[in-house]
Residue, then its C-alpha position, 0 to 999 in steps of 0.5 A: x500500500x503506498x503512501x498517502x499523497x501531500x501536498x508537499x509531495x507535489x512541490x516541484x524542485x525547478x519551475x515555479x508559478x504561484x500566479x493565482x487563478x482562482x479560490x476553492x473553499x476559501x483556498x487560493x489555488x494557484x497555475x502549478x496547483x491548476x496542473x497538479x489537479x489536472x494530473x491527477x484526474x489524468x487530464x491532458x495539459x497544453x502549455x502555450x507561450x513564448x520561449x524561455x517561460x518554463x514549459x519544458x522545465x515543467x516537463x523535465x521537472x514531472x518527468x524525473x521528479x515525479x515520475x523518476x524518469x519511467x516514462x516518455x519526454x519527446x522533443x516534437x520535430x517533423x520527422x517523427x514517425x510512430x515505429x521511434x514511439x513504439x521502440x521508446x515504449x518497447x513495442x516494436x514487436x507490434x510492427x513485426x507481425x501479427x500476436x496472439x490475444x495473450x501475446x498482445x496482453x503481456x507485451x502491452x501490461x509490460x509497459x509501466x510508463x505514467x507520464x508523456x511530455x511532448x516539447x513542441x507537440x505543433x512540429x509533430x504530423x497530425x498522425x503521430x500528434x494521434x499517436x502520442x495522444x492515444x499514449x497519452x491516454x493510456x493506449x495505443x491503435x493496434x489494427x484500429x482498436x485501443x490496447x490499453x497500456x499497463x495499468x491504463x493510468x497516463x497523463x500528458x503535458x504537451x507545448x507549443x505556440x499560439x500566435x493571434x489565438x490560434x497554433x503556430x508551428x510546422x503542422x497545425x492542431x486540429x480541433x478534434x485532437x485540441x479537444x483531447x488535450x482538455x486544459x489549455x494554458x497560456x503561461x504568457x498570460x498566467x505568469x509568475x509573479x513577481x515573488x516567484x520571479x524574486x525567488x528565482x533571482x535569488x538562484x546562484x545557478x544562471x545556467x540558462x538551459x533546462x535543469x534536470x532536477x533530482x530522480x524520484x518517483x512518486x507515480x504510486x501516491x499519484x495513481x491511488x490519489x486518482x482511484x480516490x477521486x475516481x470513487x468520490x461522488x460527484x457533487x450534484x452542483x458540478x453535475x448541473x453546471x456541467x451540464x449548464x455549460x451543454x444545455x444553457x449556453x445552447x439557449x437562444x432566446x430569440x429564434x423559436x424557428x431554429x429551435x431556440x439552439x444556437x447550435x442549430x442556427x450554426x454558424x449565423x450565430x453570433x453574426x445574427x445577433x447584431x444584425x437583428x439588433x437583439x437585445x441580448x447580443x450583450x449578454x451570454x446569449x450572445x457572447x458564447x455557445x454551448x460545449x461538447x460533452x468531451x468538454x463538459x467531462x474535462x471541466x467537471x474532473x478538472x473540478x473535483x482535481x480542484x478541490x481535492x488539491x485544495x484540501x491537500x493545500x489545506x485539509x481545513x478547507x470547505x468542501x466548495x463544488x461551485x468554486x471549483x467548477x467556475x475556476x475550472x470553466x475559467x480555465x477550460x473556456x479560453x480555447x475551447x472555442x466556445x467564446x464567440x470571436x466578436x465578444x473577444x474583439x471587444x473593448x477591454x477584451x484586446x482579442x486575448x480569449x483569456x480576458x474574454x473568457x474571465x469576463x464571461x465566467x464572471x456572468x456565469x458565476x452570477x447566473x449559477x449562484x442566483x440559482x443556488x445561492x442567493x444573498x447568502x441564502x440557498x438558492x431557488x434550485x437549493x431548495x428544490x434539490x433538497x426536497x427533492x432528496x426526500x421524494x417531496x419535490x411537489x412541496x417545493x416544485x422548480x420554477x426557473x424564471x428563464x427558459x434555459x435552466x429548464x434542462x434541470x426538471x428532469x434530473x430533479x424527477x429522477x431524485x424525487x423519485x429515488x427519494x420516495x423509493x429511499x423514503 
């Protein structure tokens, strides 16, 4: 049985960033807590931003520090092709031929790697960006079907360079690889601060290359913090705002002919918003659509890593699902492309889609706690759920006063029908 995992565990020995982006149960997190939580729910990482900020001292620091060096750290180029993955993994025996069933097994469940940094992933072909995101997590294609990898437990952090909000690099990154990366962060915009930067002008080594850093592995305490947080229950408040973020934000106020969906209005959407002079191009409405459920699942885990990262930092801390999944919205949103590209050009926005994405979060962060918190006091929706809980939802029935948060009836249902089973 390995030991339970720290928060000092965590600390790593090189790279350093304390910028905060956001507080769970009155606990200030910070960019490093943001990537420890993703790495324990096994969340992939995408770090942008210009050279020198520390993205490959970060992945030097998992990959030895972390993960005593069992594992994967690749420096992108173009001419990497899958047969040098399979050779670093030990698996070229699947390029020679066909395997048995058992064969394929064993080969497979010998490979102990946790962690795949890829330096540059953009330089990389589309096909092998595939391939190291399949490692990433956790498998690999063979004759078109996932085999899972060892104990099945990776995660990644990948680097690259974005340049007016989009990648920059040999070959691009399509949305639907994007979309397996889960969290995408611009350490351009979530830098160090100035206390981080003191700290490391007080270093006597000005060395300028990356440092590789003390050999230790602590992959064991990291893989039972995730089957923890795997067997916790998800808070019903994460579930909502999860789904929220898929049904709410799709809401069109205005076309009742396109279904009341944004997604159905494709893409008029936002453009017919000021054409039309809708009243509600200003506010969410118009400002963002919905996410897909890939999406939805990245924010809602990258919460609950939120929150138990908080409580590593402080075992004092509240349990505080609506903070975590505003904290990881904020985070999750800015490449997502969920955030119409008009509301980025905004004044005050400068086309930065973290801005915009910070100023959106702020509406949503009003609209979620009018419904289950209001003025310090449980919110309309708090209400509903507990007597829902109790299977008596008929004595305190849920009359949302906009149309979006309807999409919570049938869930409120199915509670109040296990609770009169339960009651």
């Amino acid at each position: 049985m390995s030991e339970t995992l720290t928060y000092e565990d965590l600390k790593l020995p090189v790279y350093l960033n304390s910028r905060a982006v956001g507080a769970v149960g009155g606990v200030s997190l910070t960019v490093t807590d943001a990537i420890n939580a993703a790495q324990l729910v096994k969340n992939n990482v995408f770090l942008a931003g210009k050279k020198g900020v520390g993205k490959t001292q970060l992945l030097r620091d998992l990959f030895l520090n972390r993960y005593g060096g069992k594992g994967m750290h690749i420096e992108g180029r173009p001419d990497l092709k899958a047969d040098e993955l399979y050779k670093i993994v030990n698996l070229e025996k699947l390029r020679k031929g066909a395997l048995t069933s058992e064969e394929l097994f064993e080969l497979t469940q010998s490979v102990n790697y946790h962690f795949l940094g890829v330096d540059e992933l953009n330089r990389c072909p589309e096909i092998t960006q595939n391939q190291l995101l399949s490692i990433m997590n956790g498998y690999i294609l063979h004759n078109g079907k996932p085999v899972k990898l060892g104990t099945g437990f990776c995660t990644g952090i990948a680097t690259g360079n974005l340049g007016n909000g989009g990648y920059v690099g040999t070959f691009k990154i399509d949305e639907a690889l994007a979309d397996r990366l889960h969290l995408f962060l611009n350490l351009d915009y979530w830098k160090p601060t100035d206390e981080d930067m003191a700290e490391i002008d007080m270093r006597t080594d000005l060395d300028p290359r990356v440092v590789d850093s003390e050999v230790r592995d602590i992959s064991d305490k990291i893989i039972t913090a995730n089957t923890e947080l795997i067997k916790q229950e998800t808070p019903l408040e994460i579930t909502i705002i999860g789904r929220y973020l898929e049904r709410a934000l799709d809401y069109c106020t205005k076309f009742a002919t396109a279904g009341n969906s944004k997604d159905k209005l494709n893409e008029a959407w936002p453009v017919i918003c000021t054409q039309k002079s809708c009243d509600q191009r200003n506010t969410l409405c118009g400002r963002i659509k919905s996410v897909g459920e890939r999406t939805v699942k990245a924010v809602k885990s990258l919460a609950k890593g939120l929150q138990y990262t908080a409580h590593l930092k402080n075992p004092a801390a509240q349990d505080d699902p609506i903070n975590a999944m505003l904290t990881a919205i904020k985070l999750v949103l800015p490449y997502s492309g969920a955030i119409s590209t008009q509301y980025q050009r905004e004044e005050g926005n400068f086309n930065h889609p973290c801005l915009a994405a910070e100023h959106v979060v702020a509406d949503l962060e009003t609209a979620v706690k009018d419904q289950f918190e209001k003025n310090e006091k449980p919110g309309p929706l708090t209400l509903s759920l507990a007597y829902a809980h109790q299977g008596r939802l008929a004595e305190r029935p849920y009359a949302p006063k906009s149309p979006e948060w309807q999409f919570v009836q049938p869930l409120l249902e199915k509670i109040n029908q296990k609770g009169r089973e339960q009651a």
